[in-house]
C-alpha positions in Angstrom: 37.1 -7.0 32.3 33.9 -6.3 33.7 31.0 -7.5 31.6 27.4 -6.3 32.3 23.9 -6.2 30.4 22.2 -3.2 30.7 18.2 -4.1 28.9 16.3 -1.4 26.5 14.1 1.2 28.9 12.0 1.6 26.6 10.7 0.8 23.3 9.0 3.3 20.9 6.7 2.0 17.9 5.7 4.6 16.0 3.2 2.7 13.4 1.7 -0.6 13.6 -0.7 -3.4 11.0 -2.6 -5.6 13.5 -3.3 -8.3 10.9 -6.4 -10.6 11.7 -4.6 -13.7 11.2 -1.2 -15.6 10.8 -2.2 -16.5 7.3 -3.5 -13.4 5.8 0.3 -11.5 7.6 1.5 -14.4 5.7 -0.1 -13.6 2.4 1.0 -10.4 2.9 4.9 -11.1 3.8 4.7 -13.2 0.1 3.2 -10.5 -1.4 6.6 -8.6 -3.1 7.6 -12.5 -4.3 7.2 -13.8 -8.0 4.4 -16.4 -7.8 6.1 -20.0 -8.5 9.4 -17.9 -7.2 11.1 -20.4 -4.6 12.6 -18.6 -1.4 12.5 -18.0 2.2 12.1 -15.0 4.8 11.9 -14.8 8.3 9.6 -13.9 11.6 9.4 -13.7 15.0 7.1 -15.6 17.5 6.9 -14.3 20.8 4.7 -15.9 23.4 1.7 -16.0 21.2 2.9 -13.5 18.8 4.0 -13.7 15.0 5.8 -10.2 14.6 8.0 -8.6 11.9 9.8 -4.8 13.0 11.7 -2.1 10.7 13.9 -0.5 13.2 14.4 3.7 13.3 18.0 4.4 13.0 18.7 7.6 11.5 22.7 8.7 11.9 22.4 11.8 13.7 23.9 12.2 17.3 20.6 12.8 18.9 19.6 9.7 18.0 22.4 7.9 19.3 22.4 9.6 22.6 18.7 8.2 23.0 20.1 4.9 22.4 22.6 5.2 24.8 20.0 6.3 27.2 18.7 3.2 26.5 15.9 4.2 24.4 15.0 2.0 21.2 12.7 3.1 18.4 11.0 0.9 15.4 9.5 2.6 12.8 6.7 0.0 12.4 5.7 -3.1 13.6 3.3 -5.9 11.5 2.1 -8.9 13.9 -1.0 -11.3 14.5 -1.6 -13.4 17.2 -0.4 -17.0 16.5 -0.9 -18.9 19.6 1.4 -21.8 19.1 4.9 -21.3 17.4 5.5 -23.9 14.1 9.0 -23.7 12.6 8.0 -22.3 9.2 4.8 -20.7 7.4 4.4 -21.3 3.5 1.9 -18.7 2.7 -1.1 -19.9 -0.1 -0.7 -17.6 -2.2 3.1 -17.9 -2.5 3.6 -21.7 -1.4 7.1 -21.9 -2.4 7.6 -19.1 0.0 9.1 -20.5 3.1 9.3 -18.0 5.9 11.0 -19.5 8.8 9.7 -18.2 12.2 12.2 -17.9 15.0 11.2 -18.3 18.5 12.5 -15.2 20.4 10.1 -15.9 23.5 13.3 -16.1 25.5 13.9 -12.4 24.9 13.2 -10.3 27.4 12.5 -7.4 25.0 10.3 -9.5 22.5 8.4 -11.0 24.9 7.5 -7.3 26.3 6.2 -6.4 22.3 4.2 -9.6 22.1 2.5 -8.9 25.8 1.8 -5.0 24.4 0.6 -6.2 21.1 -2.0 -8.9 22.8 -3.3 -6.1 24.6 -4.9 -4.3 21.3 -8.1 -4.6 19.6 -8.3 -7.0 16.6 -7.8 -5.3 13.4 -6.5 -2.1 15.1 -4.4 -0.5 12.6 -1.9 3.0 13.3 
């Protein structure tokens, strides 16, 4: 058996919340929760960047022929620059909110979205 990884050619976001801060993207992960509600959630950090993505995966065969071309599409993307990763976030508004951020900066294709999303203006929103 031969085994062999064959990486995303490209990546297509088609909307995007630059938020101005790790807190307020925080504030507004915790939004949906109960205040006093206990629970958890989780991000990515990426090389300087907390990020959270809603895939595009609608079942029709076009669609999966452009994934098989190796062509990848998120709906939308929320991030902020966070320049050093810490294992978990409890938002002030929610502070028994814990959302657990997992470093992906190992991954080729995350590390790609975080170097993108450094390069756009603060507060930029699409």
């Amino acid at each position: 058996m031969k085994v062999e990884h064959s990486p995303w050619k490209k990546l297509e976001i088609r909307s995007f919340i630059r938020f101005e801060s790790p807190e307020e993207f925080a504030n507004f992960v915790a939004a949906p929760t109960p205040g006093g509600m206990a629970g958890s959630t989780s991000l990515v950090w990426a090389d300087g960047v907390l990020l959270r993505h809603v895939p595009l995966n609608p079942p029709t065969e076009a669609f999966a022929s452009e994934l098989l071309r190796g062509n990848l599409v998120w709906d939308h993307l929320d991030f902020a620059l966070m320049p050093k990763h810490v294992p978990e976030i409890r938002p002030a508004s929610r502070p028994a909110l814990v959302i657990n951020v997992l470093d992906m900066s190992g991954n080729s294709m995350f590390a790609d979205v975080a170097k993108w999303a450094k390069g756009l203006g603060a507060g930029e929103k699409t």
